[in-house]
Every structure is written in structure tokens, then in C-alpha cells.
VOSE-270820 format. One record per residue: x, y, z of N, C-alpha, C in turn. Coordinates in steps of 0.05 Angstrom, whole numbers. Layout:
N
X;Y;Z;X;Y;Z;X;Y;Z
...
//
This chain:
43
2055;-694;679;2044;-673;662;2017;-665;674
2013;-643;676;1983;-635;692;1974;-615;673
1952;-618;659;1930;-589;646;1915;-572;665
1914;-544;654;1888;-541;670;1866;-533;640
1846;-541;654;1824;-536;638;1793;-520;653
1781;-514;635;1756;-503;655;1737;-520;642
1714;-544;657;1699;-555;647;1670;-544;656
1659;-546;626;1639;-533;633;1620;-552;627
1594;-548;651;1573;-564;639;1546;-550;653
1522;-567;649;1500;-554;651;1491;-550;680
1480;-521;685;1486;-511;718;1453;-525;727
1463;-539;760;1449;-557;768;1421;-541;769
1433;-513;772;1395;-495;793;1386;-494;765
1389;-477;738;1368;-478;717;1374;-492;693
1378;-526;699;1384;-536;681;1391;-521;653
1411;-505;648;1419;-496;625;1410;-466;618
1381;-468;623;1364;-449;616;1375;-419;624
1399;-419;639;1408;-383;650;1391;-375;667
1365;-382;666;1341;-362;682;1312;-386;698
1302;-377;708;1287;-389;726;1263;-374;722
1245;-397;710;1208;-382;705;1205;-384;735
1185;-354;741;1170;-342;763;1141;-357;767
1142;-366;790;1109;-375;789;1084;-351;772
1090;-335;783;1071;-318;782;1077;-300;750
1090;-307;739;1100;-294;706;1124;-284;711
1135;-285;687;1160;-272;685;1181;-285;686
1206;-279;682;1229;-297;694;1254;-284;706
1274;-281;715;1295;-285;733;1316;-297;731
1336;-282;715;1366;-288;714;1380;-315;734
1389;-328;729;1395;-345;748;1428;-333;766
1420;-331;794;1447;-323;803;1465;-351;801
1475;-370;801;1486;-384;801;1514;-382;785
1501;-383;760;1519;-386;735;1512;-356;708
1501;-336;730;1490;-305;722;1478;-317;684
1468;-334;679;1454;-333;662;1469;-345;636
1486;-357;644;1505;-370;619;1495;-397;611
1482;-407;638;1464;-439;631;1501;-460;635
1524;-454;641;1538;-466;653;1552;-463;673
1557;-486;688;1573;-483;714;1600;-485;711
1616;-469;724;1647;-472;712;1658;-491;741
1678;-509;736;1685;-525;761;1706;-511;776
1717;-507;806;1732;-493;810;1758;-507;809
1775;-486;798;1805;-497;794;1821;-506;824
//
């Protein structure tokens, strides 16, 4: 018997956060996981 599932957990580059504070102000969508704050595993 095999599932598939999508596991999700917290994306390594902005620990969770979706976005990445700017040194200099501001912040920045995280490309990784476009701002969901999870990483999906690939099937």
C-alpha cells in the first residue's frame, strides 16, 4: 500500500516567516517557498 502525501514544514531560508527583513529596511518576499513560510517535499 503506498500514500502520497505533501508534507509540509517550515522553509529552511525564512524560517516560516514567507519573507526576509532587508538590512537596510524593508522586507522581501521569500523566493523559495514565494511567501507561504512552507516547504513542500518533492513527490
Amino acid at each position: 500500500m503506498s500514500t502520497t502525501s505533501v508534507d509540509t514544514k517550515i522553509c529552511d531560508y525564512c524560517l516560516g516567516t514567507g519573507y526576509f527583513q532587508l538590512l537596510l529596511g524593508g522586507s522581501e518576499t521569500c523566493t523559495c517557498c514565494e511567501g507561504t513560510g512552507e516547504k513542500r517535499e518533492k513527490q
